[in-house]
N, CA, C and O atoms as a GROMACS GRO file, in nm:
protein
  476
    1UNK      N    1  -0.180  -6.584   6.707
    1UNK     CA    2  -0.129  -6.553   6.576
    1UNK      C    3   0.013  -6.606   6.554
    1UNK      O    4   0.052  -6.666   6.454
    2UNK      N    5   0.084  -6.576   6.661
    2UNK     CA    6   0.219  -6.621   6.645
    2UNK      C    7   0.266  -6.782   6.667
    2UNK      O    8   0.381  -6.827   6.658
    3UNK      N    9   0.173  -6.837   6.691
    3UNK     CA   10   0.196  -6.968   6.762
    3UNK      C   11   0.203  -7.058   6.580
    3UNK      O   12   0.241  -7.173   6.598
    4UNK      N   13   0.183  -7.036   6.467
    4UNK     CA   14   0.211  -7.082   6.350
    4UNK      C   15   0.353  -7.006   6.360
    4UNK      O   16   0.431  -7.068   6.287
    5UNK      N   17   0.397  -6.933   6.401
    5UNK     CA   18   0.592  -6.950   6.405
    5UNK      C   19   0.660  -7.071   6.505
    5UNK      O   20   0.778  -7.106   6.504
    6UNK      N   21   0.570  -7.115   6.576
    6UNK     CA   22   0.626  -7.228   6.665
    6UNK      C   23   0.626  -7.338   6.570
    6UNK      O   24   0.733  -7.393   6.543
    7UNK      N   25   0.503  -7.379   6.510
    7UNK     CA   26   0.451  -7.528   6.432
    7UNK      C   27   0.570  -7.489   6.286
    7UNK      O   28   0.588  -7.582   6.208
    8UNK      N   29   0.624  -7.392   6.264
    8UNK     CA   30   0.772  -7.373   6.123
    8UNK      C   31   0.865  -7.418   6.209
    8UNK      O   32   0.969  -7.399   6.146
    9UNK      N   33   0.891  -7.458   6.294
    9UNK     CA   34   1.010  -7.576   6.360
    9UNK      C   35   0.991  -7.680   6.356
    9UNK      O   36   0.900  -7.703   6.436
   10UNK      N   37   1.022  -7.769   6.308
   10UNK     CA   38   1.006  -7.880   6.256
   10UNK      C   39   1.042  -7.970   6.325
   10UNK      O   40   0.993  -8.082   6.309
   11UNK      N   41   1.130  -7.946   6.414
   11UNK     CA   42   1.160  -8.037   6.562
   11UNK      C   43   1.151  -8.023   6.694
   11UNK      O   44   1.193  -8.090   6.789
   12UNK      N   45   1.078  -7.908   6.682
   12UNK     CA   46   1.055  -7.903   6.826
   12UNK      C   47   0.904  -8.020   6.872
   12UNK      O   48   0.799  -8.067   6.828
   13UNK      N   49   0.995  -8.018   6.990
   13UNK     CA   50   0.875  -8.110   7.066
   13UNK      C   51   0.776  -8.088   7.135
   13UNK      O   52   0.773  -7.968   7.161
   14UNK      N   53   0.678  -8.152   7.186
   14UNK     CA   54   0.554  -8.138   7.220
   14UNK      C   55   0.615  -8.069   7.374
   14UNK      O   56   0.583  -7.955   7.406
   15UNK      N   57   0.685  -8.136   7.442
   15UNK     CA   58   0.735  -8.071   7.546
   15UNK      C   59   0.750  -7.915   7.544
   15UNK      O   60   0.706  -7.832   7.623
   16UNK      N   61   0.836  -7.896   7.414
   16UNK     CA   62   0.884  -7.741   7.440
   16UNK      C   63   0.805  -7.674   7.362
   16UNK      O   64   0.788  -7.555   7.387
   17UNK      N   65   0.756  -7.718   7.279
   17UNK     CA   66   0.609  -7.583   7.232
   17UNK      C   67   0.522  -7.579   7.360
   17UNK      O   68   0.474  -7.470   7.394
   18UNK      N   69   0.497  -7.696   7.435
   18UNK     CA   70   0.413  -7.632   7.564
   18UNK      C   71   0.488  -7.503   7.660
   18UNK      O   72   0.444  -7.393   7.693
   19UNK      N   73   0.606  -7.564   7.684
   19UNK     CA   74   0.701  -7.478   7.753
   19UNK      C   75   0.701  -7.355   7.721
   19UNK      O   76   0.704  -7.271   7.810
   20UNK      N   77   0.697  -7.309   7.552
   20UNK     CA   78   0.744  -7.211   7.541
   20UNK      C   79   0.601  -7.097   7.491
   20UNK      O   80   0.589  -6.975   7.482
   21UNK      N   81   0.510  -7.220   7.465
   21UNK     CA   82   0.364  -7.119   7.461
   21UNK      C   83   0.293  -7.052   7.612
   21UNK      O   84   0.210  -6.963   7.630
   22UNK      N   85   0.381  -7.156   7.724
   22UNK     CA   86   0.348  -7.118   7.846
   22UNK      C   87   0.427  -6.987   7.882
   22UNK      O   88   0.370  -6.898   7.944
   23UNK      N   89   0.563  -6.975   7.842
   23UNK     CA   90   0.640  -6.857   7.829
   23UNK      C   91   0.623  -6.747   7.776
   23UNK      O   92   0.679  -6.647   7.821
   24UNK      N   93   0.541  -6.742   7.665
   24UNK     CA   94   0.436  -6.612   7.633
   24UNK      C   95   0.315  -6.591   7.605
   24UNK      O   96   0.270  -6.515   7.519
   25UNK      N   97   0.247  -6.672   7.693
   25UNK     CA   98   0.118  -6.626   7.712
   25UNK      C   99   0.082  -6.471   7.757
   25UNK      O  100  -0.015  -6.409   7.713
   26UNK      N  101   0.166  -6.425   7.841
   26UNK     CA  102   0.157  -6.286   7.872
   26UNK      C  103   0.200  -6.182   7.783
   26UNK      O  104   0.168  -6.063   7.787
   27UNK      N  105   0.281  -6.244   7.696
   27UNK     CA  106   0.304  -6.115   7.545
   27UNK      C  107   0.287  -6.105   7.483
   27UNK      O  108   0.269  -6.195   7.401
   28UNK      N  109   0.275  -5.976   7.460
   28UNK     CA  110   0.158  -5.894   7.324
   28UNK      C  111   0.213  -5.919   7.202
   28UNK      O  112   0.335  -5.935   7.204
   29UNK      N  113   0.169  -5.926   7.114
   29UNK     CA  114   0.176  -5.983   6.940
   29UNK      C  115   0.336  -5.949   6.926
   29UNK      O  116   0.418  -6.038   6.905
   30UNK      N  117   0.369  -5.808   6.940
   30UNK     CA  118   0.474  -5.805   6.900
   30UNK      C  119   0.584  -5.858   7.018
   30UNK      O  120   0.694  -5.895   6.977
   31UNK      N  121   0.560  -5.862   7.139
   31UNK     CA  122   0.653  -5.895   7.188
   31UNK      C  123   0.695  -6.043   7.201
   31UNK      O  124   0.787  -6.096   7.264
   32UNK      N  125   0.585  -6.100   7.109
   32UNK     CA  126   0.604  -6.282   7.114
   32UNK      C  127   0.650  -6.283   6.987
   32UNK      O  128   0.696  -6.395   6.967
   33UNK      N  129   0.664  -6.200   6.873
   33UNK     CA  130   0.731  -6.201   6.749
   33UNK      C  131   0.898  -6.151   6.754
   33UNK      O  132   0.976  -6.174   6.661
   34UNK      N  133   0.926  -6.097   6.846
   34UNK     CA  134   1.074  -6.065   6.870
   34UNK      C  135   1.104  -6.149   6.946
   34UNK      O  136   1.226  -6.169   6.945
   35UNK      N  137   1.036  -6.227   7.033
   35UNK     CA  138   1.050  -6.357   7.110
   35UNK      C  139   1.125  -6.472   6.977
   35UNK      O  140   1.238  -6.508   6.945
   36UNK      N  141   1.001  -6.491   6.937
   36UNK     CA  142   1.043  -6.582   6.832
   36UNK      C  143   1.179  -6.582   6.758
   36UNK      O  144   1.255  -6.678   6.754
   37UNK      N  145   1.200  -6.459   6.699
   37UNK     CA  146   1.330  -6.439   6.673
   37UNK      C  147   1.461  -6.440   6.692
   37UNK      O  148   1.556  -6.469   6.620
   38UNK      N  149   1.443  -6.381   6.863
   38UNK     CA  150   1.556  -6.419   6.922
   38UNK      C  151   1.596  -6.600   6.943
   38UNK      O  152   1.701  -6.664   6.930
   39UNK      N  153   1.469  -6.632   6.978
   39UNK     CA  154   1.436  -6.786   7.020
   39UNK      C  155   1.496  -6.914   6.936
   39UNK      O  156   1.550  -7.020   6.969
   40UNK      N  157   1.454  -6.843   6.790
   40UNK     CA  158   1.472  -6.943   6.724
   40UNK      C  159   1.654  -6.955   6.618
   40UNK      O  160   1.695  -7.033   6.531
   41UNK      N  161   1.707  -6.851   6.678
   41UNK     CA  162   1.844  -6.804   6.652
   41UNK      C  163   1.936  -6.892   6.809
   41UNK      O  164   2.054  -6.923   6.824
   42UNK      N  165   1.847  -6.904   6.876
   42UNK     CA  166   1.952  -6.954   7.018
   42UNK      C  167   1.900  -7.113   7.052
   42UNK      O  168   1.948  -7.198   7.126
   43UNK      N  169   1.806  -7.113   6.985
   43UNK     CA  170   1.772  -7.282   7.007
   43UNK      C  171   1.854  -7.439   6.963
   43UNK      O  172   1.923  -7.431   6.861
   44UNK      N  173   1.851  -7.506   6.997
   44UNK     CA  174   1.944  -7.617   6.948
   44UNK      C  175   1.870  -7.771   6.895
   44UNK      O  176   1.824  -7.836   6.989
   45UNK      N  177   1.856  -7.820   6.789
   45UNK     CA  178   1.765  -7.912   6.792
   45UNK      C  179   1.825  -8.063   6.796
   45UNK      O  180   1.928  -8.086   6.733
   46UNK      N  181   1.777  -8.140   6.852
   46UNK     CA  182   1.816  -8.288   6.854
   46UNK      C  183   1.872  -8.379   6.802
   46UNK      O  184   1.931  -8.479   6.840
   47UNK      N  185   1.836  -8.313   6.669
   47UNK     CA  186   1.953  -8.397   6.579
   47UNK      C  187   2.057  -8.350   6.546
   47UNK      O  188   2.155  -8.406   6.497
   48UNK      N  189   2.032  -8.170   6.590
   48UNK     CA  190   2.193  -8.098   6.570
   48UNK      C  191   2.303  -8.178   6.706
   48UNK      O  192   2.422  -8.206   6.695
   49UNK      N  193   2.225  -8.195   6.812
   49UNK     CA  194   2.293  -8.247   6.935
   49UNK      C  195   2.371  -8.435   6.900
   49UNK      O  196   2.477  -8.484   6.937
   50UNK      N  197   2.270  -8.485   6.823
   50UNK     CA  198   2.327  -8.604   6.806
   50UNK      C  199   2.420  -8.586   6.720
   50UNK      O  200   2.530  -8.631   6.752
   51UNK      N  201   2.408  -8.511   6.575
   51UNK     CA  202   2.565  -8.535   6.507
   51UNK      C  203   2.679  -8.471   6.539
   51UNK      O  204   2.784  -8.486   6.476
   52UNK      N  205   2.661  -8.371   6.672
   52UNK     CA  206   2.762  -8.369   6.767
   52UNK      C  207   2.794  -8.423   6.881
   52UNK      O  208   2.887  -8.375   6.947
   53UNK      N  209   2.724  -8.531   6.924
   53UNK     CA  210   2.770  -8.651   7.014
   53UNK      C  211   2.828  -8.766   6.926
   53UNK      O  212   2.898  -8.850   6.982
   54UNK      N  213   2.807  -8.773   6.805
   54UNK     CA  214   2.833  -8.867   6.725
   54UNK      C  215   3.008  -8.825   6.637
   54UNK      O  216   3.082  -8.917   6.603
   55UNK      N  217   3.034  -8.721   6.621
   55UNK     CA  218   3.163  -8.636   6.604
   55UNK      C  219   3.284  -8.676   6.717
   55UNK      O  220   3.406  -8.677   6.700
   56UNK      N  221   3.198  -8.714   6.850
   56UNK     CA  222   3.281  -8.724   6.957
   56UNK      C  223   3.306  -8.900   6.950
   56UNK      O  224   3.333  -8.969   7.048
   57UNK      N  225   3.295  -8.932   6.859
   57UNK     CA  226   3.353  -9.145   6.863
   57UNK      C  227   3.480  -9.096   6.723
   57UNK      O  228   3.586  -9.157   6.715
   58UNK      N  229   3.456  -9.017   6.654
   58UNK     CA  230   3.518  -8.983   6.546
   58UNK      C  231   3.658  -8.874   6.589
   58UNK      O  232   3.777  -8.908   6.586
   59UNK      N  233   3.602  -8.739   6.626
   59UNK     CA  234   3.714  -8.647   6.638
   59UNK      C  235   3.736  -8.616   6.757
   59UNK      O  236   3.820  -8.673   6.826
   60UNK      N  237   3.653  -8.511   6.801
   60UNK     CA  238   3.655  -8.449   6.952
   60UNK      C  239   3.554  -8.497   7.026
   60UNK      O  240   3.441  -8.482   6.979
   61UNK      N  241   3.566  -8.560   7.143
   61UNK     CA  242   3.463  -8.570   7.226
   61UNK      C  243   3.440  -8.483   7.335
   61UNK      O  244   3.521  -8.467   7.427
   62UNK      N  245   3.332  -8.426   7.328
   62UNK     CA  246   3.264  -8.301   7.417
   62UNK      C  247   3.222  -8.171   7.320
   62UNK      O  248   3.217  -8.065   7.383
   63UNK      N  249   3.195  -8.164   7.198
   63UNK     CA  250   3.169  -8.080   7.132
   63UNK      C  251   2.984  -8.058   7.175
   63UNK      O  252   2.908  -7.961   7.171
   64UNK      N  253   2.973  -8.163   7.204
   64UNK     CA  254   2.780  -8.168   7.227
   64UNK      C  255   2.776  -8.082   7.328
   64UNK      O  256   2.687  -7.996   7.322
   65UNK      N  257   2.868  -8.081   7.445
   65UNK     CA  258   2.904  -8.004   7.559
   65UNK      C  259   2.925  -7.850   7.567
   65UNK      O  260   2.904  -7.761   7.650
   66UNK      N  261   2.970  -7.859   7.453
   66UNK     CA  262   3.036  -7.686   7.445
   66UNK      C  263   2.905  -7.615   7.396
   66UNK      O  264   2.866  -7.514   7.455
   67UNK      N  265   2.833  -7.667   7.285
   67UNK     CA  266   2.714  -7.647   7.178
   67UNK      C  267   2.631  -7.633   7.277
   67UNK      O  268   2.560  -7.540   7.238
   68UNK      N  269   2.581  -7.674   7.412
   68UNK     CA  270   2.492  -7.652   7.489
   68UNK      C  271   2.501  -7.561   7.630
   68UNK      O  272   2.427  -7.549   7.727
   69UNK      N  273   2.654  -7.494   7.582
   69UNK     CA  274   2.658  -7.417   7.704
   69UNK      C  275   2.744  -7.447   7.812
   69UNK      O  276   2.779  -7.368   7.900
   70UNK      N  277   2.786  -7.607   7.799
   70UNK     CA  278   2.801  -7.640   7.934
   70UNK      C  279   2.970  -7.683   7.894
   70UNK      O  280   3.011  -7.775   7.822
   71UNK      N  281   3.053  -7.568   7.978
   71UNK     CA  282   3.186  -7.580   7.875
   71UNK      C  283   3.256  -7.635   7.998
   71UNK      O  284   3.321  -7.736   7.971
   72UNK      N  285   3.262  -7.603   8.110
   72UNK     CA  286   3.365  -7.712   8.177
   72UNK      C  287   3.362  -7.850   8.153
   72UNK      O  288   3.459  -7.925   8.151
   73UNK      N  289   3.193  -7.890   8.126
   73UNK     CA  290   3.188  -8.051   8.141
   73UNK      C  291   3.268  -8.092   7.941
   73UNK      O  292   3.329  -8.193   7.906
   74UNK      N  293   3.239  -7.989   7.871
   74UNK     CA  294   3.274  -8.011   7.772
   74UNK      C  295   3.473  -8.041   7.773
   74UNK      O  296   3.537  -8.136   7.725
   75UNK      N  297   3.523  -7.915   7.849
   75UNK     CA  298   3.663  -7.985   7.838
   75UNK      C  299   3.737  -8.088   7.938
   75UNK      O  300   3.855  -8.118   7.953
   76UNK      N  301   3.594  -8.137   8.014
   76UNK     CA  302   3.645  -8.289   8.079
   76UNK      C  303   3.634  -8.381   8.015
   76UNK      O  304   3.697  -8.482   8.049
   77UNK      N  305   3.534  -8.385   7.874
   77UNK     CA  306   3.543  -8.462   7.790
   77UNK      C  307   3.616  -8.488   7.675
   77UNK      O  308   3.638  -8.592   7.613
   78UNK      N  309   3.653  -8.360   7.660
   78UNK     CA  310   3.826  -8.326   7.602
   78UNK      C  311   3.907  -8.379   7.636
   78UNK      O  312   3.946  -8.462   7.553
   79UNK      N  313   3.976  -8.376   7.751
   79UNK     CA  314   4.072  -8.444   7.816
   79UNK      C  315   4.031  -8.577   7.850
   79UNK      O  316   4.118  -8.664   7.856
   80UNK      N  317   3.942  -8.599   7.867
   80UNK     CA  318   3.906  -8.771   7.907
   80UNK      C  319   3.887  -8.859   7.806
   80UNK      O  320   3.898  -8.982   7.815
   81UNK      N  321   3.855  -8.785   7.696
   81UNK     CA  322   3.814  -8.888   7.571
   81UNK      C  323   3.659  -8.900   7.560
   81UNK      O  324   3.603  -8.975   7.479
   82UNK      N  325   3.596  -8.820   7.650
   82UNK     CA  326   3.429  -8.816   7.636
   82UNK      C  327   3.406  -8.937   7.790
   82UNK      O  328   3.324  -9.027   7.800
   83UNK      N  329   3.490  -8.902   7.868
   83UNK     CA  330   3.525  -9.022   7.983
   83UNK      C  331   3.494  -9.155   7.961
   83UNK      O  332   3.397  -9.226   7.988
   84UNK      N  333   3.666  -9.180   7.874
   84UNK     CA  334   3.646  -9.274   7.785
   84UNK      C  335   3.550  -9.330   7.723
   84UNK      O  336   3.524  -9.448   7.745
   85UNK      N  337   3.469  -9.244   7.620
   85UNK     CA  338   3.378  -9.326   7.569
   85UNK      C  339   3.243  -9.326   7.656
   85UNK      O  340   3.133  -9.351   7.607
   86UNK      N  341   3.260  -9.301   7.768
   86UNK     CA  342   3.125  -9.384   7.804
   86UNK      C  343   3.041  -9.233   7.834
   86UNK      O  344   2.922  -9.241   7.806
   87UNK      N  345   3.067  -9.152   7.866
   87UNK     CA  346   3.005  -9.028   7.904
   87UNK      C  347   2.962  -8.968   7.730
   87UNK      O  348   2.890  -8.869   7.717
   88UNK      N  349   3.015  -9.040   7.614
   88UNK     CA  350   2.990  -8.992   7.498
   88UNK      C  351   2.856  -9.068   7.453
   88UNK      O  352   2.765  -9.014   7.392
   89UNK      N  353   2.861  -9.247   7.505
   89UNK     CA  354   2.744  -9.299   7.467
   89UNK      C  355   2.621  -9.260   7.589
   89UNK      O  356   2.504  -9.268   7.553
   90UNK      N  357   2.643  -9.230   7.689
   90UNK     CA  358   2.554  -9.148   7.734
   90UNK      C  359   2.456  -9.044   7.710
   90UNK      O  360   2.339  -9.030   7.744
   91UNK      N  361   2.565  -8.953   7.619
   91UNK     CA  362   2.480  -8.802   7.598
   91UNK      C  363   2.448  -8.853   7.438
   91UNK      O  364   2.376  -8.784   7.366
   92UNK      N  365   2.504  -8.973   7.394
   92UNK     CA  366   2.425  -9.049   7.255
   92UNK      C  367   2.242  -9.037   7.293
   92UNK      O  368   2.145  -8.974   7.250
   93UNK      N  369   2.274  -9.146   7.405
   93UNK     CA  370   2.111  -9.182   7.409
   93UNK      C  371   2.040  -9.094   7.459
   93UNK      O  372   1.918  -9.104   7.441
   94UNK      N  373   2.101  -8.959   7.551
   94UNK     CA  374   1.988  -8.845   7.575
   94UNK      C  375   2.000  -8.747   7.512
   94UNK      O  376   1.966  -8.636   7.553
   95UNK      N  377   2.052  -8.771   7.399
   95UNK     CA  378   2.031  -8.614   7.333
   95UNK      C  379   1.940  -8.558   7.293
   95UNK      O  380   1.975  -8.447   7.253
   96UNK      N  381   1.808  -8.580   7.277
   96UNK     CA  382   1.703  -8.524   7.341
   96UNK      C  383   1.689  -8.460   7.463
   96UNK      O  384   1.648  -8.345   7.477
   97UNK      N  385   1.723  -8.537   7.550
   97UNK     CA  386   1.710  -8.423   7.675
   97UNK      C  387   1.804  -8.338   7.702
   97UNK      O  388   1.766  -8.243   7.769
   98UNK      N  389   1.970  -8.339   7.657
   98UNK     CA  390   2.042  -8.229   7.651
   98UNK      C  391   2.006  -8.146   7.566
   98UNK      O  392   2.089  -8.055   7.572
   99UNK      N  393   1.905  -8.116   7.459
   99UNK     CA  394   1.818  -8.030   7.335
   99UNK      C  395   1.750  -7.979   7.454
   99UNK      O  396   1.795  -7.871   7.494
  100UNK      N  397   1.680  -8.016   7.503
  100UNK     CA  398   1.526  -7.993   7.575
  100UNK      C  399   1.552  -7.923   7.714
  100UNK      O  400   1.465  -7.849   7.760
  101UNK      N  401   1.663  -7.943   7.777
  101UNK     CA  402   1.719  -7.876   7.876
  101UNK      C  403   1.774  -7.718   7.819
  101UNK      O  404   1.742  -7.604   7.854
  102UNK      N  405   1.873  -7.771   7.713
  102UNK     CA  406   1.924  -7.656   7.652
  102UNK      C  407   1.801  -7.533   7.618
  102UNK      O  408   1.806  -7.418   7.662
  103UNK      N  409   1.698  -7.587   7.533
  103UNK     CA  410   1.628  -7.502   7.483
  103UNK      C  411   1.524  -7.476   7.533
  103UNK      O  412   1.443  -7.417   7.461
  104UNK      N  413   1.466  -7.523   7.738
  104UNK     CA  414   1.389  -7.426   7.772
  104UNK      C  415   1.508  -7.320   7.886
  104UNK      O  416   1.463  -7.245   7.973
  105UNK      N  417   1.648  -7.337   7.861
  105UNK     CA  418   1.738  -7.203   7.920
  105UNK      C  419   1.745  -7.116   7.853
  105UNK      O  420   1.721  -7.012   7.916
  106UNK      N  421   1.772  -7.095   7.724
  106UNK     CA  422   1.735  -7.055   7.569
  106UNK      C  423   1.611  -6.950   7.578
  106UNK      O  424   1.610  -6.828   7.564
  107UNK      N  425   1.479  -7.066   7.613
  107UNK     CA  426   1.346  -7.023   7.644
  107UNK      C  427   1.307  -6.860   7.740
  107UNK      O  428   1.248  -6.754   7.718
  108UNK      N  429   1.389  -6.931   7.860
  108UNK     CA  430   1.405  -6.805   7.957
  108UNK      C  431   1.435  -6.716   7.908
  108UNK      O  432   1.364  -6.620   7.875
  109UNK      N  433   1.597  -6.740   7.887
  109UNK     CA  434   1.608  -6.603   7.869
  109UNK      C  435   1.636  -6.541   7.723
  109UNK      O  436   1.716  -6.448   7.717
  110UNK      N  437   1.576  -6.586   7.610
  110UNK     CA  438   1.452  -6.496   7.531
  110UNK      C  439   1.333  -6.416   7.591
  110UNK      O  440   1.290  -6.302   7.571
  111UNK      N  441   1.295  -6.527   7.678
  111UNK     CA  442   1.183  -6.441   7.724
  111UNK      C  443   1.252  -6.318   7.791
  111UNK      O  444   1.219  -6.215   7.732
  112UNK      N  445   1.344  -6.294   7.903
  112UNK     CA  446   1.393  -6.173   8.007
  112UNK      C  447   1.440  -6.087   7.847
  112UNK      O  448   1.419  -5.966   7.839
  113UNK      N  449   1.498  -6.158   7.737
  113UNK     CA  450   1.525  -6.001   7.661
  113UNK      C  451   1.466  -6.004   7.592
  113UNK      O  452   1.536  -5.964   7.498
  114UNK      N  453   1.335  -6.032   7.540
  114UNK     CA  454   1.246  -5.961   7.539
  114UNK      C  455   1.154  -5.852   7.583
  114UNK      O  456   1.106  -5.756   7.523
  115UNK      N  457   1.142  -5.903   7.734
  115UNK     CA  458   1.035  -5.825   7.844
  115UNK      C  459   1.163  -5.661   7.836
  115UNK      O  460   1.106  -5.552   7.830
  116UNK      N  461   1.338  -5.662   7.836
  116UNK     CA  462   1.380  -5.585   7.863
  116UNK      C  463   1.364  -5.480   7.728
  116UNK      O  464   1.352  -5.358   7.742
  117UNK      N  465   1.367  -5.550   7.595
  117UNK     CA  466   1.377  -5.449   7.466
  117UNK      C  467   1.254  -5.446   7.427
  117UNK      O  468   1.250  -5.361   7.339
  118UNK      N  469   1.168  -5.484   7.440
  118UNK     CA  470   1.035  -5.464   7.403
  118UNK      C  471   0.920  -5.426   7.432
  118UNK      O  472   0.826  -5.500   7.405
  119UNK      N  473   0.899  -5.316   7.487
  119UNK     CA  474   0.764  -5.281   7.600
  119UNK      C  475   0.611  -5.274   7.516
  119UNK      O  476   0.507  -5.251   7.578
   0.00000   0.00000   0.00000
């Protein structure tokens, strides 16, 4: 029933709807509907990641960094300039997989607070 709240994301990928239908297969209607909720409030999508790798040739470089959690590497890119430039065209061409990393950690642990507020 709930799996038409997955297909109303419009960017998620084939990767992480598997990921994350594999993540609640074990919960009951309602506990995959408070899933969802939390889920889709903490998720990050790909093109939100690129026009913040793309911010970093312009203003700050490492904002893609901070947006995904990962804040030390974010203020080495602060201070480095996105290490000079090149650690910025890097996370250019995978920002997909910094999305996709981000959002099956996201995945988890929706799922743990769920299983904890929802019996």
């Amino acid at each position: 029933m709930y799996q038409q709240h997955y297909m109303n994301i419009s960017d998620m990928t084939m990767e992480e709807m598997a990921f994350v239908q594999q993540a609640t297969n074990d919960l009951s209607d309602e506990q995959k509907q408070y899933f969802y909720m939390v889920y889709s409030g903490k998720r990050r999508s790909p093109q939100e990641i690129l026009i913040y790798t793309l911010l970093g040739f312009v203003l700050i470089a490492g904002v893609q960094r901070f947006l995904t959690g990962q804040i030390v590497m974010g203020i080495f890119y602060v201070l480095t300039g996105g290490f000079c430039l090149i650690g910025t065209i890097v996370d250019l061409v995978n920002h997909r997989s910094l999305a996709t990393e981000y959002n099956q950690k996201m995945a988890y642990e929706s799922f743990q607070i769920t299983k904890m507020n929802v019996k």
